[in-house]
Structures are given as structure tokens and as C-alpha cells.
C-alpha positions as CSV (number, residue, x, y, z in Angstrom):
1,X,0.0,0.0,0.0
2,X,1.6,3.1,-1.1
3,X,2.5,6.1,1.8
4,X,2.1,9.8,1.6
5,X,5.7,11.0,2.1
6,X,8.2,14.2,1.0
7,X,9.9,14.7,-1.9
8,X,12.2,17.3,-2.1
9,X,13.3,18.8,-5.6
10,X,17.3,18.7,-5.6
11,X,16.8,21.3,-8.7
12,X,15.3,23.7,-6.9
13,X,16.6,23.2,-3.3
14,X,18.5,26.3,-2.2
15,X,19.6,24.7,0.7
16,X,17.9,27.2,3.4
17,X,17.4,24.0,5.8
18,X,14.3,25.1,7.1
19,X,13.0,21.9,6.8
20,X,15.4,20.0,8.5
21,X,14.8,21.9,11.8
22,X,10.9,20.9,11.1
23,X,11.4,17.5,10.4
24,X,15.0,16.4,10.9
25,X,13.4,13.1,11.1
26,X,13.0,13.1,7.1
27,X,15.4,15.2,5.8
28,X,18.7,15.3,5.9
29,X,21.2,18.0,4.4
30,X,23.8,16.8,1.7
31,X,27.2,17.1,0.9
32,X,25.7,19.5,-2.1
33,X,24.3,21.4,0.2
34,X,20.8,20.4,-0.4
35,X,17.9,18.6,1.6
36,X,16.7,15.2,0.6
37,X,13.9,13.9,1.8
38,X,16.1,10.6,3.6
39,X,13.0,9.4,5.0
40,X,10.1,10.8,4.0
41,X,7.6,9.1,6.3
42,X,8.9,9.5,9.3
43,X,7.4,12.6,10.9
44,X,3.4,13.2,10.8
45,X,1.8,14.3,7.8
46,X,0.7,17.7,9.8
47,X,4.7,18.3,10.3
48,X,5.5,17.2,6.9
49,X,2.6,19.8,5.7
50,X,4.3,22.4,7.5
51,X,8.1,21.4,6.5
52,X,6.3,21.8,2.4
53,X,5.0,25.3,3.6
54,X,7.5,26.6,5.0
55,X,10.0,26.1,1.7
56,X,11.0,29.3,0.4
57,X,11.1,27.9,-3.1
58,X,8.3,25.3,-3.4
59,X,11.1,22.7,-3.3
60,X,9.3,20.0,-1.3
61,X,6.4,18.5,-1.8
62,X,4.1,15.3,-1.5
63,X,5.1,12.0,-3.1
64,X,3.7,8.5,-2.9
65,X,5.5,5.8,-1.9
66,X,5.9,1.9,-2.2
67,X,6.4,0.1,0.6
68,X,9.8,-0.8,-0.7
69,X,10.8,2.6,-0.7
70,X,10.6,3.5,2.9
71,X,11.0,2.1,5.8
72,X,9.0,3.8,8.2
């Protein structure tokens, strides 16, 4: 059964880390410099909303997921 989870847009990314401070849970800054979304279940969808509003640039948004691709 697929899962709502984050996807974060490495082409738009700016790297603010805003996000991680909501949800360091699911995302995770990279050597680039840019948040991934490392897993993007692992918070509530309420502070995954809020991690998606908060994006200065629209980078992040929702994805579904296979089971296979997460793991929590």
C-alpha cells in the first residue's frame, strides 16, 4: 500500500534547511548542500505539511510511496 511522504526537488533546493529543523526526522542535508527527503515518512503528515509550507522555493512537496521505498 503506497505512503504519503516528502519529496524534495534537488533542482530547486536552495539549501535554506528550514526543513530540517521541522522535520530532521525526514530530511537530511547533503554534501551538495541540499535537503533530501532521507525518509520521507517518518514525521506526521501535519509536520511534513508544515516542513512543504515553509520552503521558500516550493522545493518540497508530497510523493507517494511503495512500501519498498521507505522504511518507516
Amino acid at each position: 500500500m503506497p505512503k504519503k511522504g516528502a519529496y524534495v526537488d534537488q533542482n530547486i533546493c536552495i539549501g535554506c534547511t528550514l526543513c530540517t529543523q521541522i522535520c530532521p526526522n525526514v530530511y537530511q542535508m547533503q554534501d551538495d548542500g541540499k535537503s533530501k527527503a532521507v525518509n520521507p515518512t517518518a514525521d506526521t503528515e501535519e509536520k511534513i505539511q508544515q516542513s512543504i509550507d515553509a520552503c521558500p522555493v516550493t522545493a518540497i512537496s508530497w510523493k507517494e510511496y511503495s512500501d519498498d521505498e521507505v522504511t518507516g
